[in-house]
C-alpha positions in Angstrom: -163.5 -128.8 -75.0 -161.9 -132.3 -76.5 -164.6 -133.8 -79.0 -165.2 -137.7 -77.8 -163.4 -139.9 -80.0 -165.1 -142.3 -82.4 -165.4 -145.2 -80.3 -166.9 -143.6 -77.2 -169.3 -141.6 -80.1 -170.2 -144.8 -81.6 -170.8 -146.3 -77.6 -173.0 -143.2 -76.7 -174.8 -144.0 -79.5 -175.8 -147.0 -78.9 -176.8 -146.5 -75.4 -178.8 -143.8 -76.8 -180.8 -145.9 -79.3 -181.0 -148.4 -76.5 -182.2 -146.7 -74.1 -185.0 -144.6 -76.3 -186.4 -148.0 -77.8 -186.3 -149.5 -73.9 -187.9 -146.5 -72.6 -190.3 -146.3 -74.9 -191.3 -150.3 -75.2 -191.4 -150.2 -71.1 -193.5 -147.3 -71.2 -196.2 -148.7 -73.4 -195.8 -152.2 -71.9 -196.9 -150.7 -68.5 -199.7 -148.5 -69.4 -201.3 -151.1 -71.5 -200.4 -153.3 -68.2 -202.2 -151.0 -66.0 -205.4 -150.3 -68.1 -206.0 -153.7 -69.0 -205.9 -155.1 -65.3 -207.5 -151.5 -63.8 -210.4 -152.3 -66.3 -210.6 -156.4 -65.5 -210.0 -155.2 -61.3 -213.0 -152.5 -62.4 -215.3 -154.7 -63.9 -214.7 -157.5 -61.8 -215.7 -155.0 -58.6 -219.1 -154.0 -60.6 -220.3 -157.8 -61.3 -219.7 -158.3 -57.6 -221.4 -155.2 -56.4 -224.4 -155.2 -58.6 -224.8 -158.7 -56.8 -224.8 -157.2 -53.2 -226.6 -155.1 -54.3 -229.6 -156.9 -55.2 -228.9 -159.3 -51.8 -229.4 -155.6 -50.3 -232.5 -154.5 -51.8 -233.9 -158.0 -51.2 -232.9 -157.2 -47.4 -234.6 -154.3 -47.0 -238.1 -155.4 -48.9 -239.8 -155.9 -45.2 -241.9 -153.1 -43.1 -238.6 -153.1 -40.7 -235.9 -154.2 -42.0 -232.5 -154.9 -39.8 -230.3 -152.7 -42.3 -226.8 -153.9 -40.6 -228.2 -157.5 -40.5 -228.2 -156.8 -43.8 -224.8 -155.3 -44.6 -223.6 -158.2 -42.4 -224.7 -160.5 -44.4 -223.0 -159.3 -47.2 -219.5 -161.2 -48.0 -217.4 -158.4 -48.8 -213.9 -159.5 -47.6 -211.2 -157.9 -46.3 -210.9 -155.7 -49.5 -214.7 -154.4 -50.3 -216.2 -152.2 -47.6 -220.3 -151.2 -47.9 -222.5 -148.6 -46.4 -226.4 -147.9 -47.1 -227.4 -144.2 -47.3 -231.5 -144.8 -46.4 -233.9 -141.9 -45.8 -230.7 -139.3 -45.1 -229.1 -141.5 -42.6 -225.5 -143.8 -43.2 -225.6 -147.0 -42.1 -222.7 -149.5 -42.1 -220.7 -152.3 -40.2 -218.9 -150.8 -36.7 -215.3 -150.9 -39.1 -216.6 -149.7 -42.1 -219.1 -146.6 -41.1 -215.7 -144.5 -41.6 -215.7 -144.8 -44.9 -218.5 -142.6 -46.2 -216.7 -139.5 -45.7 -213.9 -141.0 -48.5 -217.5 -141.4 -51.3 -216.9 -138.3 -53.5 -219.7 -135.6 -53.8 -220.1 -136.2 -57.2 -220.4 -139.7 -57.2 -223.4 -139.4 -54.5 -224.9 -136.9 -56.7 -225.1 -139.3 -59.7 -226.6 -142.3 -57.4 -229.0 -139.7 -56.1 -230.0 -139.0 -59.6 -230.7 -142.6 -60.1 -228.1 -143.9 -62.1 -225.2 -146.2 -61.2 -221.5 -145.3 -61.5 -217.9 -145.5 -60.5 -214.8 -143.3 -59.8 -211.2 -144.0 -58.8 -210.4 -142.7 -55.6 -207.5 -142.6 -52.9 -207.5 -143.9 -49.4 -205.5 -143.3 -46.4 -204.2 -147.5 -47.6 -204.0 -146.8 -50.7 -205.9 -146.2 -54.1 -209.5 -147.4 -54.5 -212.4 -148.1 -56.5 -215.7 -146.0 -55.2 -219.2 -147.7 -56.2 -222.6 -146.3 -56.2 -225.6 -148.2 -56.7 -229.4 -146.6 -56.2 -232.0 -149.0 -55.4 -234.9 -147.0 -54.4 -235.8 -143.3 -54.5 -234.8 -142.8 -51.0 -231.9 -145.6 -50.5 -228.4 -146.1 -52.4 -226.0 -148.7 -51.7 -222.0 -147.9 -51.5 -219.1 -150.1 -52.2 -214.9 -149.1 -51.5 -213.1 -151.7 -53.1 -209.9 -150.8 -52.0 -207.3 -152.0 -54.8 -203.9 -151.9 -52.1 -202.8 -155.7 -53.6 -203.1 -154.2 -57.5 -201.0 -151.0 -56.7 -198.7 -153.2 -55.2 -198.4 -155.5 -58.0 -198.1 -151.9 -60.6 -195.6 -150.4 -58.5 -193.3 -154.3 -58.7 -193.7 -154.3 -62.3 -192.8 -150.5 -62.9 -189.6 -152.0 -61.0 -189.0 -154.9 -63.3 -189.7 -152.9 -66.5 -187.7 -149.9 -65.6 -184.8 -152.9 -64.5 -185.1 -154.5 -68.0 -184.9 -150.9 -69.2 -181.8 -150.3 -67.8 -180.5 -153.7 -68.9 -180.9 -153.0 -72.1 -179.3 -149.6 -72.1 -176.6 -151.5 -70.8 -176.7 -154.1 -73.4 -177.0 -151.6 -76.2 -173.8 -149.8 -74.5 -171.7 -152.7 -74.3 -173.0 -154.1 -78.3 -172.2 -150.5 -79.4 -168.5 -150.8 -77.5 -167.8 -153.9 -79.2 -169.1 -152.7 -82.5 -166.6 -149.8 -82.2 -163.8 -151.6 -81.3 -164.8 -154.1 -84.3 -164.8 -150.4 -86.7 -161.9 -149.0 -85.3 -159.8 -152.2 -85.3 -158.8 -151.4 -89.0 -158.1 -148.2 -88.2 -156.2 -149.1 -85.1 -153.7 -151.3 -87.8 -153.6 -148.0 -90.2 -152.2 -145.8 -87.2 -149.6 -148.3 -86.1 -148.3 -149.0 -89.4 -148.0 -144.7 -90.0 -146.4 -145.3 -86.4 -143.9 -147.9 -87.7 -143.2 -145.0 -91.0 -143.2 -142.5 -89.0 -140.3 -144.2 -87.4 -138.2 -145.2 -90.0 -139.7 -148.6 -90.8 -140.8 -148.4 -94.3 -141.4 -152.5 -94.6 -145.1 -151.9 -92.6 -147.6 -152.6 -94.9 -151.8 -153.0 -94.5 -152.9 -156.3 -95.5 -156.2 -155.6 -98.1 -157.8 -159.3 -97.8 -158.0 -158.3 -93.6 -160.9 -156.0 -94.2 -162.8 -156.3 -97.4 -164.6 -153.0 -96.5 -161.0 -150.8 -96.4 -159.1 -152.4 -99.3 -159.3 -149.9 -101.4 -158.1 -148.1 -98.6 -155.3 -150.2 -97.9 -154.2 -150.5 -101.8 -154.2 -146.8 -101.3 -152.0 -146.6 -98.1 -149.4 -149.6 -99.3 -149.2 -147.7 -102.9 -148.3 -144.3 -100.9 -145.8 -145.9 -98.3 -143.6 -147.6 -101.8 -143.8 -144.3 -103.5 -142.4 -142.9 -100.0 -140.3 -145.6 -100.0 -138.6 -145.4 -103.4 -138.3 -141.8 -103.2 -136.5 -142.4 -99.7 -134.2 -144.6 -101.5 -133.6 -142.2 -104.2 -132.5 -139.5 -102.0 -130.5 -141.8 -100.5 -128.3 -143.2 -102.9 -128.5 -139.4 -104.5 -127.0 -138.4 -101.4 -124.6 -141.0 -101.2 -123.2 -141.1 -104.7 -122.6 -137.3 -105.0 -120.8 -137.5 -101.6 -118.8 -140.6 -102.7 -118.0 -138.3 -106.4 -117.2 -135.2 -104.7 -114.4 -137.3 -102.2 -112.0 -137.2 -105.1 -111.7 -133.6 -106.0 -112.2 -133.0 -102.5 -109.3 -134.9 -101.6 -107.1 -132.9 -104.1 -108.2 -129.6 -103.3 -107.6 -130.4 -99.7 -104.1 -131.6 -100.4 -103.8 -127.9 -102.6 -105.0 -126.0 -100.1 -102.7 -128.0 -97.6 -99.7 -126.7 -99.6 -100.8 -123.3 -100.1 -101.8 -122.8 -96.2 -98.1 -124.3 -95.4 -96.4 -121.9 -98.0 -98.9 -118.8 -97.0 -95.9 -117.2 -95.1 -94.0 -116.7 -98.4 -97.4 -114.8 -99.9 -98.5 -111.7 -99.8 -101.3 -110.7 -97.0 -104.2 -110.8 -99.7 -102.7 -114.5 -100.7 -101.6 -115.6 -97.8 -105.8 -114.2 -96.8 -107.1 -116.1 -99.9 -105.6 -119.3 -98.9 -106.6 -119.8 -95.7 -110.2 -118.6 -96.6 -110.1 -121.5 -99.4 -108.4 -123.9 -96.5 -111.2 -123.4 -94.3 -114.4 -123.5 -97.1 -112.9 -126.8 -98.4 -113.0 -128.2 -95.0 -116.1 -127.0 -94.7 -117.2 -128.7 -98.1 -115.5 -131.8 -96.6 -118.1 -131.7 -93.3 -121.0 -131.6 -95.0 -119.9 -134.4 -97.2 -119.0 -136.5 -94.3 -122.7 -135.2 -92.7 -124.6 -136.0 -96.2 -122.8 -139.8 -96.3 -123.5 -140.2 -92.4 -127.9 -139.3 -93.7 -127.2 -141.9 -96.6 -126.5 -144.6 -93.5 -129.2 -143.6 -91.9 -131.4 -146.2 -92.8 -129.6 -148.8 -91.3 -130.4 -150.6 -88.0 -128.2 -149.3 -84.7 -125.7 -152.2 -83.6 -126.7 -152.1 -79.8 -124.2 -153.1 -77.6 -123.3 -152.3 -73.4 -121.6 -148.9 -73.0 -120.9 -146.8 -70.2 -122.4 -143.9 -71.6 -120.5 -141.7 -69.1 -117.3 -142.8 -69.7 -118.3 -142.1 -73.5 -119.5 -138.8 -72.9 -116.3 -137.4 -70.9 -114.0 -138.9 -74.1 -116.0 -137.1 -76.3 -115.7 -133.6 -74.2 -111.8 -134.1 -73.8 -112.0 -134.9 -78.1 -113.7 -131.5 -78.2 -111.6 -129.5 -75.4 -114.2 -129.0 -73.3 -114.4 -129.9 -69.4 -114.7 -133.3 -68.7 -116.5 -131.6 -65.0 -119.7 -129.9 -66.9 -120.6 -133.8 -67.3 -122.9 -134.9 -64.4 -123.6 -138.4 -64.3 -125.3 -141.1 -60.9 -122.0 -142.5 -59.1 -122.7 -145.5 -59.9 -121.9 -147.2 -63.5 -124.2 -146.1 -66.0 -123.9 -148.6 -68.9 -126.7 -148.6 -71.8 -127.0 -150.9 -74.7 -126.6 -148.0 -77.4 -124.6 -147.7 -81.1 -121.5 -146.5 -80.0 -120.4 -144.9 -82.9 -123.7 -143.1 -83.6 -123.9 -142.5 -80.2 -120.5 -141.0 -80.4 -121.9 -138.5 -82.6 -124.9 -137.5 -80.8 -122.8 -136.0 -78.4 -120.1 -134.3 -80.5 -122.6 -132.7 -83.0 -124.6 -131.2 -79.8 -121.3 -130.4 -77.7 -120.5 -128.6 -81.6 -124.1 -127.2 -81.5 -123.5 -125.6 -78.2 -120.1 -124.2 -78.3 -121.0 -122.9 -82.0 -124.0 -121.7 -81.2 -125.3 -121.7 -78.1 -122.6 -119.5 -76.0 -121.1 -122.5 -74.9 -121.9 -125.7 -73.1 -122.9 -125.2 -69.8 -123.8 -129.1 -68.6 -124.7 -132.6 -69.5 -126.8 -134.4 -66.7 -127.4 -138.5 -67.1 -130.0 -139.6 -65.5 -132.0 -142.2 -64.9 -135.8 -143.5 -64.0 -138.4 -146.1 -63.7 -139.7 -144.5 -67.1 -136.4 -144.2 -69.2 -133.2 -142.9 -69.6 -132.2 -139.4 -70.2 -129.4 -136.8 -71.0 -129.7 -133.2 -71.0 -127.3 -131.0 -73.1 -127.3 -127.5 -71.3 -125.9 -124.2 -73.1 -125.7 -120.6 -72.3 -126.9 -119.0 -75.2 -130.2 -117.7 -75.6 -132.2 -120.3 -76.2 -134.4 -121.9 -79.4 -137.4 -119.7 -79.9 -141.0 -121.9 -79.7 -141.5 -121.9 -84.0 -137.9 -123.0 -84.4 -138.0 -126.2 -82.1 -140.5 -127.7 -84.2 -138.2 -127.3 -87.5 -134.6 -126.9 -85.7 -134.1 -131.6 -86.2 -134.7 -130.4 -89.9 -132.0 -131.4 -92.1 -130.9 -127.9 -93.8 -132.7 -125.6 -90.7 -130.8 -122.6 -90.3 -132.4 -119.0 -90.4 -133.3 -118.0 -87.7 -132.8 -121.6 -85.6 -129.2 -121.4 -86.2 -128.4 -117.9 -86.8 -130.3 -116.3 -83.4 -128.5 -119.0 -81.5 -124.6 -117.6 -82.9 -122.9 -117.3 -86.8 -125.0 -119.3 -88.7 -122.3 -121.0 -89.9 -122.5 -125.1 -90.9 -124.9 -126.6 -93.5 -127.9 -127.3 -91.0 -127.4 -131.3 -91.1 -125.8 -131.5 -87.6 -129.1 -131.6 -85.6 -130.8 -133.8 -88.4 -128.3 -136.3 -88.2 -128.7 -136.2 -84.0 -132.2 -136.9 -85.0 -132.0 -140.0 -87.0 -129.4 -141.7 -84.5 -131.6 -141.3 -81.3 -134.7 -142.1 -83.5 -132.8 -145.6 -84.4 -132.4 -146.1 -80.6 -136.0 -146.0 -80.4 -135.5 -142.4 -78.6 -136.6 -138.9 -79.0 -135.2 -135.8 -78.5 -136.4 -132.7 -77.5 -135.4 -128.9 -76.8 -136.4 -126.8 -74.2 -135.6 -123.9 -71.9 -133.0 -124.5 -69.7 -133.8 -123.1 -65.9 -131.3 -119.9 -65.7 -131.3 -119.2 -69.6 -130.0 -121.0 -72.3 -131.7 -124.2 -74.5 -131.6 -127.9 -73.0 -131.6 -130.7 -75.6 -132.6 -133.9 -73.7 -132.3 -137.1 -75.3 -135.2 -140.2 -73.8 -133.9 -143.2 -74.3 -136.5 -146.4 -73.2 -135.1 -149.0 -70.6 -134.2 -151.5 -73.3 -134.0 -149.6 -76.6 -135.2 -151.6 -79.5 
């Protein structure tokens, strides 16, 4: 399973945090809420009933008292409901008689004993507030405040709390969002500038004074990317004036060798043998310092410029005697904006790749989408093995890249140099198997290469 990356960590944690400090305020906030008003609602019903109460007893001082005159009497409201329990009989209003099956046992066993008391209870309209009062030996009077209004008013303030809550889980998601973005940014400008190095560009720099927090970090980076840089250039101009030395002598032997090749018919067969074995290593010595001159350049932007690549790519087949038909291209012009010299040797060095080492070439398709455009370079051999396509664009790869796929023979630059040009189209190129056998070397190309 993928780990999160550090910006949705950073959100998550926020919402988190958020959401525990919500939860937790809103929780408190309501249960103080609800004791607080329970306890005001509670003592509120107990002033009132300890009044009717003593209207009651006054009531029911006479020899024969009316005891539902009495309860009548009483101003209880809409909300307070009371019964008299006289002598073992219940007596109450027509609406409320009902109600003394909802007085808890217990309750009535308290008044009974003489002593006043209270208990939360639960009607069929909702929760309640029971009240006992004794006011003789042989006569109690009952109150059900029913409490419907207050449970209303919890319940709509649960809702508003548990709203806010949720607000500001959302407010801590979004703050935590923005805070990561504000983190990552920096890091955000240290990928794209290994992007840019990665590429080629070795000009992309961090700026320190842009984040105080990462300068050392920056100092760091930019100190790494000159010493990258210098040693870049070193090679280069190593690679460029040993190949510029070694033209000279390279020129003469060739011109030797020349001779001796053109006089081998006069030698004997192990002379005649040695000089074309000579011919054929100088020109071999004179490749791979054309290859190591062509790596030197390499640094240097592509001149773009409108070519119809498949026009291009049939000149380069006839150039290499191969069939101009193995090259499938749309009917229609196909004309990029590429280096036409570099993209020249794209194509000869993997035509050379394929007929040297990959049985042959079997096709180049051109092709074109919405998303790019493409060329595939199909041969018949038997492939590039998975560990070798991640090393086979290495500049002196051979082994077992180069000698599973034919002879082994060339200095391993070919591909490396293939590399570099699509790279500085703003390209890639990849190898794969090709459906049937053999490897397929395609070559993305963006719509307007930079």
């Amino acid at each position: 399973m993928r780990r999160p990356g550090l910006r949705a960590r950073v959100t998550a944690g926020f919402a988190i945090a958020a959401f525990i400090v919500s939860a937790t305020v809103a929780l408190l906030s309501y249960q103080l809420t609800e004791n607080y008003l329970l306890g005001e609602r509670e003592r509120s019903a107990l002033r009132a009933t300890a009044i009717e109460a003593g209207i009651v007893k006054a009531g029911l001082a006479g020899s024969n008292p009316d005891i539902g005159a009495v309860l009548k009497a009483l101003d209880t409201g809409g909300k307070r409901r009371a019964v008299i329990y006289r002598d073992g009989t219940w007596y109450g209003r027509n609406a409320d008689f009902g109600i003394k099956s909802t007085i808890p046992a217990n309750l009535q066993a308290m008044v009974s004993s003489g002593q006043a008391g209270a208990q939360r209870i639960r009607t069929d309209t909702g929760p309640a507030l029971a009240i006992g009062v004794p006011l003789d030996d042989s006569t109690s009077f009952y109150v059900i405040d029913v409490m419907q209004e207050l449970d209303r008013s919890l319940q709509v303030l649960a809702l508003i709390i548990t709203l806010v809550a949720a607000a500001t889980t959302a407010a801590g998601a979004a703050l935590g969002w923005y805070a990561a973005r504000y983190v990552v940014r920096p890091l955000t400008n240290v990928v794209a500038a290994a992007d840019n190095i990665s590429a080629g560009d070795l000009t992309a720099r961090l700026d320190p004074s842009a984040e105080p927090d990462l300068a050392r970090l920056a100092a760091s980076f930019n100190k790494m990317v000159d010493e990258l840089s210098a040693r870049v250039q070193r090679d280069r101009r190593f690679a460029a004036d040993v190949s510029h030395e070694l033209r000279s002598p390279l020129q003469t032997l060739s011109a030797a060798t020349s001779v001796l090749t053109r006089r081998a018919a006069g030698m004997d067969a192990k002379a005649a043998a040695a000089a074309h074995l000579v011919a054929g290593e100088v020109q071999r010595f004179e490749d791979l310092v054309t290859d190591l001159l062509e790596l030197s350049r390499s640094d240097q932007p592509a001149s773009l410029e409108p070519v119809d690549i498949a026009a291009l790519t049939r000149s380069v087949c006839r150039t290499r005697g191969v069939d101009t038909a193995k090259v499938q291209a749309p009917p229609d012009d196909v004309v990029w904006r590429v280096d036409r010299r570099r993209f020249q040797q794209i194509l000869a060095n993997l035509i050379d790749n394929a007929e040297a080492h990959g049985g042959g070439l079997h096709a180049i398709t051109i092709r074109e989408t919405s998303q790019g455009r493409y060329l595939d370079i199909d041969d018949d051999g038997p492939g590039v093995s998975p560990p070798d396509r991640a090393i086979i664009f290495d500049r002196f790869v051979r082994g077992r890249a180069a000698g599973a796929r034919g002879d082994g023979d060339g200095a391993g630059l070919g591909l490396a140099i293939v590399h570099q040009h699509v790279t500085a189209h703003g390209g890639t190129i990849t190898v794969t198997d090709r459906p049937g056998g053999g490897a397929r070397f395609t070559i993305a190309l963006p719509t307007e290469p930079t």
